[in-house]
N, C-alpha and C positions, 0 to 999 in steps of 0.2 A: 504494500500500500504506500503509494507515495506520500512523502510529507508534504508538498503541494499544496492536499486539502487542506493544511492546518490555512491557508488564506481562502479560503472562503467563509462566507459568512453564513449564507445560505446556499442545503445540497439535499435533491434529493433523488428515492430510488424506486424502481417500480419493481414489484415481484419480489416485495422483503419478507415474505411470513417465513419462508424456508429458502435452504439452498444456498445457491450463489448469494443471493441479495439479501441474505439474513445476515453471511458470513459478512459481506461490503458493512454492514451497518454496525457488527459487533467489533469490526479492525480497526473501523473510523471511530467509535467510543473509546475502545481499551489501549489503542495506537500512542496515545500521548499526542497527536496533531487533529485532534476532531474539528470537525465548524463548528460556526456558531448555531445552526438548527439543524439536522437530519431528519425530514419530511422523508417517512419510512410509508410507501403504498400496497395495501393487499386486498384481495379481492373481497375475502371474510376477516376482518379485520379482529371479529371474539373468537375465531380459530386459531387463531397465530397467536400458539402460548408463550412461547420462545419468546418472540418478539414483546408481547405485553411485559415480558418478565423484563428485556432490557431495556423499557420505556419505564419502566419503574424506577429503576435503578438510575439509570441516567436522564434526568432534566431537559435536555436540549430532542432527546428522540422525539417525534411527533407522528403519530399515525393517522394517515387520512384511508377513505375507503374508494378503490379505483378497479374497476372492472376495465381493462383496455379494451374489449371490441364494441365498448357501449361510447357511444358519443358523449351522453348523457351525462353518464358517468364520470367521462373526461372534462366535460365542459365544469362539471362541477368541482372536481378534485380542483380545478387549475382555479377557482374561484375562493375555494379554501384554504388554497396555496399563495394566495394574492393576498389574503387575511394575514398568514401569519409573515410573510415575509414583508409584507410594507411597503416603505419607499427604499428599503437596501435590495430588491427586486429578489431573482435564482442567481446563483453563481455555478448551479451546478448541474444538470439532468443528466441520471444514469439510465437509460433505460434497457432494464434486466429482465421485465417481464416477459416470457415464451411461454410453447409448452410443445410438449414433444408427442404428432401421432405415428405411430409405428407404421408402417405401411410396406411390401414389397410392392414389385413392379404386376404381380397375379392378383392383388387386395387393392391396392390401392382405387380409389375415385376422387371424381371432380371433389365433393364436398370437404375431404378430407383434405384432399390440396387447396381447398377455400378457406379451411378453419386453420389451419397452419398459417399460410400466408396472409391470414386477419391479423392473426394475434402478434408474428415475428415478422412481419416486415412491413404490412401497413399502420401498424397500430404504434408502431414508435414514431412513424411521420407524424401523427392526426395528436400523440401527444406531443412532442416537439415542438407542433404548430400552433398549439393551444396554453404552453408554457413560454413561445415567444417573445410578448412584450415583455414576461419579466424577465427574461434574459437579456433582452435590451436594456435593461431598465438596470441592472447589475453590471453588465458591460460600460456605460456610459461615465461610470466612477471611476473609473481607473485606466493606467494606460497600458501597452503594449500587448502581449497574448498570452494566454495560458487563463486554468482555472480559477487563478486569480479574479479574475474581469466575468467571463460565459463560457462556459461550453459544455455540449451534449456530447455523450460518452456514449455510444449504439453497441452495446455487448453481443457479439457472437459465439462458433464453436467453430472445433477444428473441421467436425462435421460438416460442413458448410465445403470443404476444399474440395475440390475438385483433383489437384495436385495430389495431394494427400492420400486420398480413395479411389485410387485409380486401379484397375489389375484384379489381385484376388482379395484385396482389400474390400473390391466392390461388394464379394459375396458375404463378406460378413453383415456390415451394418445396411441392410436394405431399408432403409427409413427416408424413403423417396420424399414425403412431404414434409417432413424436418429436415432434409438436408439440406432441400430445393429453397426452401424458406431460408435456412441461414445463407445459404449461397448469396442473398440478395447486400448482406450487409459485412461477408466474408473478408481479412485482413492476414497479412503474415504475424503481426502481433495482437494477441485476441484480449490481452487483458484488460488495458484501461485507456493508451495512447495507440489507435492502430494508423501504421503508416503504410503507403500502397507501396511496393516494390516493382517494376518493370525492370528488363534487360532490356537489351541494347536491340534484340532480336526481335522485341515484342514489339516496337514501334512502328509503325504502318506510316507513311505516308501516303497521302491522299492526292496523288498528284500522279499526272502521265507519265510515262515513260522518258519525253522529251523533254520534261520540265523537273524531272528528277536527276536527268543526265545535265543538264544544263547547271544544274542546283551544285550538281557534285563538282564540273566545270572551274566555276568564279571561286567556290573553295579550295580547290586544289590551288588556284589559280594565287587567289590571297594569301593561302599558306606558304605558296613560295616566295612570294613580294615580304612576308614576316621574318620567313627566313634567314633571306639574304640581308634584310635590314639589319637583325640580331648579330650576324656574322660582321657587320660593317662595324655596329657599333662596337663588339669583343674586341675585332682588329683597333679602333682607336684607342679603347680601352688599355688596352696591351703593349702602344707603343710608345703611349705618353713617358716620359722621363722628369725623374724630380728635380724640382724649381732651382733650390738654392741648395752651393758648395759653401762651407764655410770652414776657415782654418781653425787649427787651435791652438791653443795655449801652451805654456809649458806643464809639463808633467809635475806628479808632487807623490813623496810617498804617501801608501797605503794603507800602514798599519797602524796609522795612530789615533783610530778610532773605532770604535765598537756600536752595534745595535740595542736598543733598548725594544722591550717585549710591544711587539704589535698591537697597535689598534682597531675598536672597528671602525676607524672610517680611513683607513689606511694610511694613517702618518705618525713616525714616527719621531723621538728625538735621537740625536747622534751624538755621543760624548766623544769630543776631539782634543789634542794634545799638543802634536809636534806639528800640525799644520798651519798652527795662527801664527808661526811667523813669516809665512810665506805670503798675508797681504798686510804687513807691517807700512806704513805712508812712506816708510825711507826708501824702503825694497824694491816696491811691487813696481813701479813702473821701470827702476833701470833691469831688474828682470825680464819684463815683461816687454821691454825693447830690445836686449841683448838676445833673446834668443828668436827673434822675427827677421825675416828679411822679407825685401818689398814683393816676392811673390806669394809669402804667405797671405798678406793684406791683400790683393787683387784676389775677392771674392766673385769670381765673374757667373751671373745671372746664366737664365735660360736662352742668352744671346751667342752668337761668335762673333767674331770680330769683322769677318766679311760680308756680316750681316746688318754693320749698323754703317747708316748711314745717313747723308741729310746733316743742316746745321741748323744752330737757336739765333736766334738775335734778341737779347735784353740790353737794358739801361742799367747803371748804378749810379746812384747821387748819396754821398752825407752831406745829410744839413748840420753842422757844426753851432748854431744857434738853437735847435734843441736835442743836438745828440741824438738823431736819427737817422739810421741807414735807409733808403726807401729803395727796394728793389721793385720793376717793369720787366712783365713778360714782353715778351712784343709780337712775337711772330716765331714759326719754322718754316725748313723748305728742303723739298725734296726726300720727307721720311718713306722709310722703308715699310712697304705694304707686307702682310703677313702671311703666308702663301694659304691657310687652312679658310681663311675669310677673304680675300682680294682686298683687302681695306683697310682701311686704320680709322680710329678714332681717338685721335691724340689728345692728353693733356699732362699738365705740365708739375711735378712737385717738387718744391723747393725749401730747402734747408741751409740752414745758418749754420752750421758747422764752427765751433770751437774750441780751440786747441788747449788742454790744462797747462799746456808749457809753452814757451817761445821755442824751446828745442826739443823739436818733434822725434830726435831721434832717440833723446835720452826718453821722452815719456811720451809715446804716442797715441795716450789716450784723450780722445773728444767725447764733450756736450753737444746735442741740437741745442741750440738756443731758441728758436724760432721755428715753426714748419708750415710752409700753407700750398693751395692748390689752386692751379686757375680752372677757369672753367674749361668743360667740353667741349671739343670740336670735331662734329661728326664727320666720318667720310672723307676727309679732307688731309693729301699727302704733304699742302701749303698752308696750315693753322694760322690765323691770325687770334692771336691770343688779345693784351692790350689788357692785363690782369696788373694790379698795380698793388705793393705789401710794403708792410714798414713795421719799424719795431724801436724801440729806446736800445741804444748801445753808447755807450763809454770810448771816446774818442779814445785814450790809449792803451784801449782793448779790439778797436778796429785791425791793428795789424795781426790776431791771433784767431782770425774769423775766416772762412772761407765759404762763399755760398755756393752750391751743389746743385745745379737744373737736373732734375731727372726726369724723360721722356718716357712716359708713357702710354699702350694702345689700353681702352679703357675694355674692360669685362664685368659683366654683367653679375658674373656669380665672385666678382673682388679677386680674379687670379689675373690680372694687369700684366700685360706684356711689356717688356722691355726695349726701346726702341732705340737707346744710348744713353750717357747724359754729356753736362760738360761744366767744368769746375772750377771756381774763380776765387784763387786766394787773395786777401786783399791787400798784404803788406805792401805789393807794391804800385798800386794804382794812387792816383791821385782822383779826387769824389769830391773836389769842393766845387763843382758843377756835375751835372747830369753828364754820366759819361756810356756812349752806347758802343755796344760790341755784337760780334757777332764769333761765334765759334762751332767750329766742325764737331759733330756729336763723338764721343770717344767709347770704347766696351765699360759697361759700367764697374767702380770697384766699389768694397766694402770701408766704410770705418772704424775703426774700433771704439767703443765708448763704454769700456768699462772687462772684467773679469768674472767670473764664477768657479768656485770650488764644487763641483758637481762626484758624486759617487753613483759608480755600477753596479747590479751585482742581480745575476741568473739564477733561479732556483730550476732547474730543469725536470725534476719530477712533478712539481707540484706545476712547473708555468707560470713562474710570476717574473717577471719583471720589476726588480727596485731603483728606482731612479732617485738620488738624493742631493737635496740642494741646501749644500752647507753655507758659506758664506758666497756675498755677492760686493762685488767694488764697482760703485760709478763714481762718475765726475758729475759733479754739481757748480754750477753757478754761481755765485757769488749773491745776484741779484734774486734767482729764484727762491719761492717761499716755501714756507716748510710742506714737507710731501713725504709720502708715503709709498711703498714699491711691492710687488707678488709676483713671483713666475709663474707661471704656465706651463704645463708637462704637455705635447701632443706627439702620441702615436701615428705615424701617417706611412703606410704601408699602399705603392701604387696610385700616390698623389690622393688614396682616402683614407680620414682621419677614424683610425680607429677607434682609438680612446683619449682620454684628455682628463689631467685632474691639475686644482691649480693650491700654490700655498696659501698660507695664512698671508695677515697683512703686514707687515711690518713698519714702523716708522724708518727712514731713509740715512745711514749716516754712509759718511767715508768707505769703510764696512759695516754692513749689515747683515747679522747671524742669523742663520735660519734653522739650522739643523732639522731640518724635515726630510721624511722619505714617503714618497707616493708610490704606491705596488700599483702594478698591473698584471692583468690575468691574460695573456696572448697565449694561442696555440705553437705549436713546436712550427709549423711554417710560416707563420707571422714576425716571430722572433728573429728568422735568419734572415728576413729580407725585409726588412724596415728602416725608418727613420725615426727618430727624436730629438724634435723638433722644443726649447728652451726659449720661449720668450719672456721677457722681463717686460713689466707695465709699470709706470710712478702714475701718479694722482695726488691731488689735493684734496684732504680731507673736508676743507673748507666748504667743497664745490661738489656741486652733481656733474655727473656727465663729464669727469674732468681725462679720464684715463687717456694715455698717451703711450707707445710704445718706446720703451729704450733703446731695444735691440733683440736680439738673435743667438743661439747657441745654434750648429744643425749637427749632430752626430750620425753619420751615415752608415749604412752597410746594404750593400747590393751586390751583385753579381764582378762587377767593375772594377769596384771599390770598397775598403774597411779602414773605416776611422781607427787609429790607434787603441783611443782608449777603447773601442767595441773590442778590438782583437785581446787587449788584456784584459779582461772581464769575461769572453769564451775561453781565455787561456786559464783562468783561476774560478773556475763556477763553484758557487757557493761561497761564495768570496766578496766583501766590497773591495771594488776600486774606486781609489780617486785620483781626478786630475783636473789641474786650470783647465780652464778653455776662456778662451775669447768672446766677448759678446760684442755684436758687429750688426753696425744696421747701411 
């Protein structure tokens, strides 16, 4: 008996003094899920001892008196059925009532096949139809389907099969006028939900031979047109290549920190030792410059170099009366179309780039000071931009600035194509007039702006991935206000992002400790050909909507190529690694 009925409020059944509909009426009391009323129908209502016995017993049973082949009778039940149930209407009609005449195919007559098919196959329509408004009337409370709301429950037998009683089976139960009758309301599930079953074989279609052929035709026809779409789309799928290379860092030992027991929300802290000298303010950046040379920083994008093409032309002025740099897009010409679209839709971002040092060789680490975007220009290989930006700088902080035009073809779903950039340091211009340039696009490189002490470490039975972000160093401003920083962990295996968890917040200093580790659960083939992808965001707590990007970590491994620190971290599983890396935007 299903728990179902416990939502109903009102349920009722025909053919309860014995039998099946005695047994429906005593599951649904003793069940622990009854309705609120069970309207129990029988034909001699002072006959049915059983029944009076569980109407005693239990409050909510109601017996009314219903002969099914008397109209009369029905008209009235349903009248007394509308008594008790009210304005909460039926929730429920079982109808049980039958009766079984024995007949072969040598006995049997019309009449007996009359009184059969009165009592089991029209006499459940004629009540059905005369319990309908309050079905409606129960239905209209509530939403979606199920006995919740309405519905009539038509019980049959296996009797009834056809299937079933086929062969020598025939010769046993010859009860032609009860089988013939449940035939009419027959199910593969007979008990309380029956659902129809067809095969594939039993469906007929009603259509000519020419209109059938033709039918199978545009299907076959569209099947292939599906086809080969699906195979187009796998092959793009498959050939796309990831976005961004990025260098690292120098290396740092290992073992000078240990894991602390697991959370559930998967972070943990990290007790570290011999590593805090390695972002000491004296250290890190003659470090961190001595062990770079200029092709680690030339982070080149999803460009090659005989792909970029095309020059910008902007303007630069300071106004030295209020300490402001004003940079003008102006225009390109001649950008490179993309071969997958025939087109471009250029626009332009630009960055203030600021250097912590006048000598960029001892500490090559920068700040954006500034970032903004011109508008769109669709379709167009000769952009006329005419975007105009400015910002408060400090005249003898102008020579440690260099602004950065980066060319971009604009995308839809935010994976912007690269079209070149071109980079304008400003030691040595003169800007006490508006001074206009124009320059040949170049392959674009990375900056560096800042460090992270990041830990590895593979669990390979269980499939977890630990990714840990101990401390983090940026360069901050001087001018900028107090702010706040969180990295970003994303999995991105075939340019989709798998998984993604990010840290806590932290207030922003020189170093900022984070000692967090974010697990992830990837499959054994996920693991060997991914990326891990570290971005760093600041924000002002001040501010809504304040978030900005710092930079970039990209730890690769693909078929091609294995990042260092990936290869010592498969070379020690079960193991953290750590090592600098560079954060580069």
């Amino acid at each position: 008996m299903s728990r179902a009925f416990k939502n109903c409020s009102n349920l009722m059944v025909t053919g309860a003094s014995r039998g099946l509909g005695l047994q429906i009426v005593e599951s649904l009391v003793t069940g622990g899920f009854s309705p609120g009323k069970i309207i129990a129908t029988a034909r001699d209502p002072d006959g049915a001892k059983e029944l009076q016995r569980l109407a005693d017993e239990y409050q909510n049973i109601h017996i009314i008196k219903l002969d099914v082949i008397s109209q009369e009778s029905i008209e009235r039940a349903a009248s007394e059925v509308e008594q008790l149930v009210q304005e909460e209407g039926l929730n429920c009609l079982i109808n049980n009532a039958g009766i079984n005449v024995v007949a072969n195919l040598e006995t049997v007559t019309a009449d007996k096949m009359l009184e059969n098919f009165h009592t089991n196959s029209v006499a459940p329509l004629m009540i059905t139809k005369a319990m309908l408004p309050l079905l409606k009337r129960a239905a209209a409370k509530g939403t979606g389907m199920g006995i919740h709301r309405a519905a009539v429950i038509n019980m049959t037998s296996l009797l009834g099969s056809v299937e079933l009683y086929w062969g020598d089976r025939a010769n046993t139960f010859k009860w032609y006028p009860y089988r013939t009758s449940k035939s009419c309301t027959w199910k593969t599930d007979m008990v309380f939900f029956p659902t129809l079953i067809l095969s594939f074989g039993e469906i007929q279609l009603l259509f000519s031979e020419e209109v059938e052929y033709s039918i199978l035709s545009i299907s076959a026809v569209l099947f292939l047109i599906a086809f080969c779409l699906l195979t187009w789309l796998i092959y793009r799928y498959c050939a796309r290549f990831p976005v961004l290379q990025t260098a690292d860092g120098p290396s740092a030992k290992s073992g000078g920190f240990q894991y602390a027991t697991q959370t559930q929300n998967s972070k943990t802290e990290v007790h570290y030792e011999e590593l805090s000298h390695r972002v000491s303010p004296g250290t890190s950046c003659t470090n961190l410059g001595s062990s770079l040379d200029q092709d680690s920083m030339a982070a080149i994008l999803d460009v090659e170099e005989d792909h970029i093409q095309g020059s910008l032309r902007f303007s630069l002025f300071y106004d030295q009366l209020q300490s402001r740099l004003v940079v003008t897009v102006l225009d390109a010409q001649d950008l490179a179309v993309r071969d997958f679209s025939h087109s471009v839709d250029p626009f332009v971002w630009v960055r203030l780039i600021w250097a912590e040092s006048e000598d960029e060789e001892q500490c090559p680490l920068h700040s954006v000071l500034d970032e903004w975007q011109t508008r769109l220009v669709k379709k167009s290989s000769c952009p006329v931009f005419g975007d105009q930006f400015s910002c408060s700088l400090a005249e003898e902080e102008v020579s440690r600035v260099t602004v950065r035009f980066e060319v971009r073809d604009f995308d839809k779903y935010s994976r912007h194509g690269i079209l070149g950039e071109a980079r304008v340091p400003l030691n040595s211009l003169k800007m006490s007039y508006p001074l206009e340039l124009r320059q040949d696009l170049q392959v674009p490189k990375k900056d560096m702006v800042g460090e992270a002490l990041l830990s590895l470490k593979y669990l390979p039975t269980s499939q977890r991935l630990e990714v840990g972000v101990l401390k983090i160093r940026t360069v901050c401003h001087s001018n900028k206000t107090e702010r706040a920083i969180y990295a970003r962990i994303s999995i991105i295996c075939n340019q989709c992002k798998l998984r993604h968890q990010r840290t806590t917040q932290k207030m922003c200093w020189e170093v900022t400790v984070f000692n967090e580790v974010l697990t992830f659960v990837l499959p054994d083939q996920h693991i060997r050909e991914c990326s891990i992808i570290v971005s760093v965001f600041e924000l002002q707590p001040s501010k809504k909507s304040s978030k900005r990007l710092i930079g970039n970590i990209h730890l690769k491994k693909d078929k091609s190529s294995e990042n260092e620190h990936w290869k010592l971290m498969m070379q020690s599983l079960r193991q953290p690694i750590a090592k600098w890396h560079l954060i580069l935007i």
